[in-house]
PAMARNU-536599 format. One record per residue (C-alpha): residue in three letters; residue number from 1; x, y, z. Coordinates in steps of 0.2 Angstrom, whole numbers, padded with zeros to 4 digits. Last residue first. Layout:
REM PAMARNU-536599
PT  res    n      X      Y      Z
PT  ALA  NUM      X      Y      Z
...
END
This chain:
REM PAMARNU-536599
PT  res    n      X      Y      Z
PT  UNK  209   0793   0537  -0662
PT  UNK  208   0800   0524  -0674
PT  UNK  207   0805   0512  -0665
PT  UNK  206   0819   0506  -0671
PT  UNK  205   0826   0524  -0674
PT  UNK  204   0821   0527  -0655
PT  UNK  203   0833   0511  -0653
PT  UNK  202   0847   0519  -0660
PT  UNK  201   0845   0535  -0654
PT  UNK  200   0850   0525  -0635
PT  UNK  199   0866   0529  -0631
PT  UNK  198   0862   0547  -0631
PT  UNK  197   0850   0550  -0620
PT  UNK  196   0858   0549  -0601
PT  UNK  195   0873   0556  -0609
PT  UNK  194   0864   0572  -0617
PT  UNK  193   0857   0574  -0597
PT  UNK  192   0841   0571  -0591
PT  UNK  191   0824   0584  -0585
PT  UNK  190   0809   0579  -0576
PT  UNK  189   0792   0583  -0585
PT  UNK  188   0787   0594  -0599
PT  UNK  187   0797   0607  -0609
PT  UNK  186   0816   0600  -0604
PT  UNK  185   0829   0607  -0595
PT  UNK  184   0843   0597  -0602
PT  UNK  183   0858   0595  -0591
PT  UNK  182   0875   0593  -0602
PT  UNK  181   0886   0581  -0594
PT  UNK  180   0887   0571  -0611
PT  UNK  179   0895   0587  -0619
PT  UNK  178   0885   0591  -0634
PT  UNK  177   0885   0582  -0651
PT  UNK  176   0870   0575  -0647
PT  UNK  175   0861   0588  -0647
PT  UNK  174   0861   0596  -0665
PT  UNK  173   0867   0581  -0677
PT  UNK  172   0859   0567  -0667
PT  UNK  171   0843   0575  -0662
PT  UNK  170   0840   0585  -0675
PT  UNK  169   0841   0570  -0686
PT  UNK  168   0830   0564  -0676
PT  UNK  167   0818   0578  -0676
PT  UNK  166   0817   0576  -0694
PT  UNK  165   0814   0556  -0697
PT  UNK  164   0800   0558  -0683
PT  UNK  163   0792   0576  -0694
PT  UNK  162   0778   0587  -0685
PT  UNK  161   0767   0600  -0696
PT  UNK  160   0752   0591  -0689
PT  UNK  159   0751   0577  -0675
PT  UNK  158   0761   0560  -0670
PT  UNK  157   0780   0569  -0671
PT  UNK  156   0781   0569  -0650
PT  UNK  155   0796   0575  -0642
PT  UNK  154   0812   0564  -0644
PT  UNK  153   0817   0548  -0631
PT  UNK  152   0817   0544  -0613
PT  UNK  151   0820   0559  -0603
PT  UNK  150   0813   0571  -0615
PT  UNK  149   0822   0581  -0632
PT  UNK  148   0814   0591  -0644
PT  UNK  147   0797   0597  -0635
PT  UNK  146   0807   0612  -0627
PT  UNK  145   0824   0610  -0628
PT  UNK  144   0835   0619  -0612
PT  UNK  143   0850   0614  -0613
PT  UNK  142   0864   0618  -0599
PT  UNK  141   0882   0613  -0594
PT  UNK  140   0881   0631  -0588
PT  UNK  139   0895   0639  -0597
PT  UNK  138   0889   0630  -0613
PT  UNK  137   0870   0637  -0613
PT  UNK  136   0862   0630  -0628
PT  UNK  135   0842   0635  -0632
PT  UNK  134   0833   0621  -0642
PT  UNK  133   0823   0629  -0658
PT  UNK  132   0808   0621  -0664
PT  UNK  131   0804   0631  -0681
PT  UNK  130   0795   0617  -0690
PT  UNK  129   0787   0607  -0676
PT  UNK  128   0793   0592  -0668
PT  UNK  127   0805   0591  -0680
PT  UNK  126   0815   0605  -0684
PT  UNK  125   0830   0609  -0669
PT  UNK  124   0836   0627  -0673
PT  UNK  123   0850   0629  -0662
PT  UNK  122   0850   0646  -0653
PT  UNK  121   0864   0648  -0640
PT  UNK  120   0860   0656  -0625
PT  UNK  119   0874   0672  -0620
PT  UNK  118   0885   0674  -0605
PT  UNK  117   0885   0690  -0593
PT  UNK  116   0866   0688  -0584
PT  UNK  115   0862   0685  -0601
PT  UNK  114   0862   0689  -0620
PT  UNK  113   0855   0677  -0633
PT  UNK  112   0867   0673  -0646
PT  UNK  111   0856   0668  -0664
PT  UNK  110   0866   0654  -0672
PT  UNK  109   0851   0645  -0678
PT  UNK  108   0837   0661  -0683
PT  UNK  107   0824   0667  -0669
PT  UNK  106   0811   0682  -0676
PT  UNK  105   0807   0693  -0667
PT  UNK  104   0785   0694  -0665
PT  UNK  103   0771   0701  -0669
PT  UNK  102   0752   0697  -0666
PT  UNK  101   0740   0698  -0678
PT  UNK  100   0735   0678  -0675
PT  UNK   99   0739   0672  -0659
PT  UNK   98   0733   0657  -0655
PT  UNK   97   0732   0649  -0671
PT  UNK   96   0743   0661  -0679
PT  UNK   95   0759   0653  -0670
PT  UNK   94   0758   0637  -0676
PT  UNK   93   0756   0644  -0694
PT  UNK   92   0773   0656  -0691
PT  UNK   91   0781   0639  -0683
PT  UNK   90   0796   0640  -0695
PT  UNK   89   0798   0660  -0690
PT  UNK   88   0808   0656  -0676
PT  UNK   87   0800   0661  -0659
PT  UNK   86   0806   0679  -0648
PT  UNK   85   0794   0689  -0638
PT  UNK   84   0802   0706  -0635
PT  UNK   83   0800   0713  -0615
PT  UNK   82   0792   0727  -0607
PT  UNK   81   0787   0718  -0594
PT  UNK   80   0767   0718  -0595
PT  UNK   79   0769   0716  -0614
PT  UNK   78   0781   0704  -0616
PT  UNK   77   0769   0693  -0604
PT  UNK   76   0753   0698  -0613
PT  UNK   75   0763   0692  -0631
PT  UNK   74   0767   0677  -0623
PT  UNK   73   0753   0670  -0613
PT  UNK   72   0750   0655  -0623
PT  UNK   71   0767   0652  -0630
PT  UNK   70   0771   0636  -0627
PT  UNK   69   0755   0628  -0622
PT  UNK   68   0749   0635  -0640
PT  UNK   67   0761   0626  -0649
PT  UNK   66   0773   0640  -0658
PT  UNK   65   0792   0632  -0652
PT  UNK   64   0807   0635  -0641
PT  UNK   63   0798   0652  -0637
PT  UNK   62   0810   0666  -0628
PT  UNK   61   0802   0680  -0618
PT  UNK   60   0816   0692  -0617
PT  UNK   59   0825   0705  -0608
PT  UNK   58   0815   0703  -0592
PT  UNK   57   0821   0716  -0578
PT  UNK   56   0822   0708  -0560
PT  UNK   55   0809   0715  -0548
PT  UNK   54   0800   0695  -0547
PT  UNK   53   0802   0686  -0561
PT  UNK   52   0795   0671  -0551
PT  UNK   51   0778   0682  -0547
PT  UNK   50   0779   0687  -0564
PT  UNK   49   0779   0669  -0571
PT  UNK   48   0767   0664  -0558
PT  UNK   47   0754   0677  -0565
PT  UNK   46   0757   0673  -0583
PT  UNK   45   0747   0657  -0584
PT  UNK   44   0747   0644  -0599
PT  UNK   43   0762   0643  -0607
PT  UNK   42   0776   0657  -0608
PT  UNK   41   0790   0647  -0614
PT  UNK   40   0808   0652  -0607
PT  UNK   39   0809   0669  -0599
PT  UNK   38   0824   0679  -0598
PT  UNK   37   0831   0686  -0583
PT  UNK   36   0842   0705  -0577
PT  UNK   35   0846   0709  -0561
PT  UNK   34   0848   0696  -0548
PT  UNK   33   0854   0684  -0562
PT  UNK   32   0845   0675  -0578
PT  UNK   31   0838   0661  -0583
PT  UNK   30   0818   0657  -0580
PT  UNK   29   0811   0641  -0587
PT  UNK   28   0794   0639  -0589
PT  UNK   27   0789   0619  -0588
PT  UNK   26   0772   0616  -0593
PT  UNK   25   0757   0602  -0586
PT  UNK   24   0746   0596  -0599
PT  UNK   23   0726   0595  -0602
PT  UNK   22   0726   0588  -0618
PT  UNK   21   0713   0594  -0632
PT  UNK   20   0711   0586  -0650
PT  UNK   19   0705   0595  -0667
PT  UNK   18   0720   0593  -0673
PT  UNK   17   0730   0603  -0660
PT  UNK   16   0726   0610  -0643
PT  UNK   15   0738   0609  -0629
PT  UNK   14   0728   0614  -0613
PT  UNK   13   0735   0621  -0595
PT  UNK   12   0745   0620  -0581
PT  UNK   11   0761   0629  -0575
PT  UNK   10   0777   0624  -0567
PT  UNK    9   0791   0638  -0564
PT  UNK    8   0808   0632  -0567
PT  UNK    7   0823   0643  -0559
PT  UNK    6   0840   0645  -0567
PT  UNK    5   0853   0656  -0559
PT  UNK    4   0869   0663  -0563
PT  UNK    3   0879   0671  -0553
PT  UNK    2   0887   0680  -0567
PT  UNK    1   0896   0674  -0581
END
């Protein structure tokens, strides 16, 4: 592994489902080296994630899932840098609502993502949509999950095509399982760690949300 480097760029936008509009803010993570990066969520603006990327050469734009604030500027960004969009084929119907007609790789659990000299680890994580993926990064003690996994409990299962019994199960079998001093890098917000969370899947059960 390289001198690695992970940089979050924080953009601003609208989530749109169910007839219902959210202004939201969006974490893009960037992971890469000097030379080579991917892109992690393109929501909302492509500007600041080409001004983050800087002259480095983008080998993918990787979707943890196919809400519009996740990939709203995905296929412009792949296409200004040359780069594949990536997204697992689960939020296909996600993905059409924003960008029907357009293609894109498909993501499949186990999938190795090539990086600055290591490789993301795709772990398909259904829940809060379909085909949520989290992206696993063992040399890095890092986890980067999208809307799976916040600081205090699991992404929201409120709306269509989202499950609560299903992303918990991700939850437990999936993330859990990780070293407690694994960062997650998360799609909103501030970031934890697996052993900040963990202790407490229990009580999400209770909850139910």
């Amino acid at each position: 592994m390289s001198n690695l480097i992970v940089e979050r760029v924080i953009t601003s936008g609208v989530f749109a489902l169910d007839g219902g509009e959210w202004e939201v803010d969006n974490n893009v993570w960037l992971v890469g080296d000097d030379d080579d990066v991917v892109v992690i969520d393109a929501a909302h603006d492509k500007e600041p994630i080409i001004e983050a990327v800087g002259d480095r050469n983008v080998t993918a734009v990787l979707c943890t899932h196919g809400h519009n604030d996740h990939v709203t500027v995905a296929p412009q960004l792949a296409a200004e840098l040359d780069a594949p969009v990536l997204l697992h084929p689960g939020d296909q119907q996600l993905w059409d609502m924003t960008h029907s007609g357009e293609r894109f790789r498909e993501l499949a659990d186990g999938d190795l993502i090539p990086v600055a000299g290591t490789s993301l680890e795709v772990l398909h994580t259904p829940g809060h949509s379909p085909g949520s993926v989290c992206l696993h990064l063992p040399e890095a003690k890092a986890l980067f999950t999208g809307d799976t996994l916040f600081s205090g409990g699991p992404g929201a299962t409120g709306r269509s095509f989202s499950d609560f019994p299903t992303i918990i199960t991700s939850i437990g079998d999936r993330l859990f399982t990780l070293p407690g001093n694994t960062q997650v890098h998360t799609g909103h917000g501030d970031g934890t760690t697996i052993g900040t969370e963990a202790p407490n899947l229990d009580d999400w059960k209770a909850r139910g949300y």
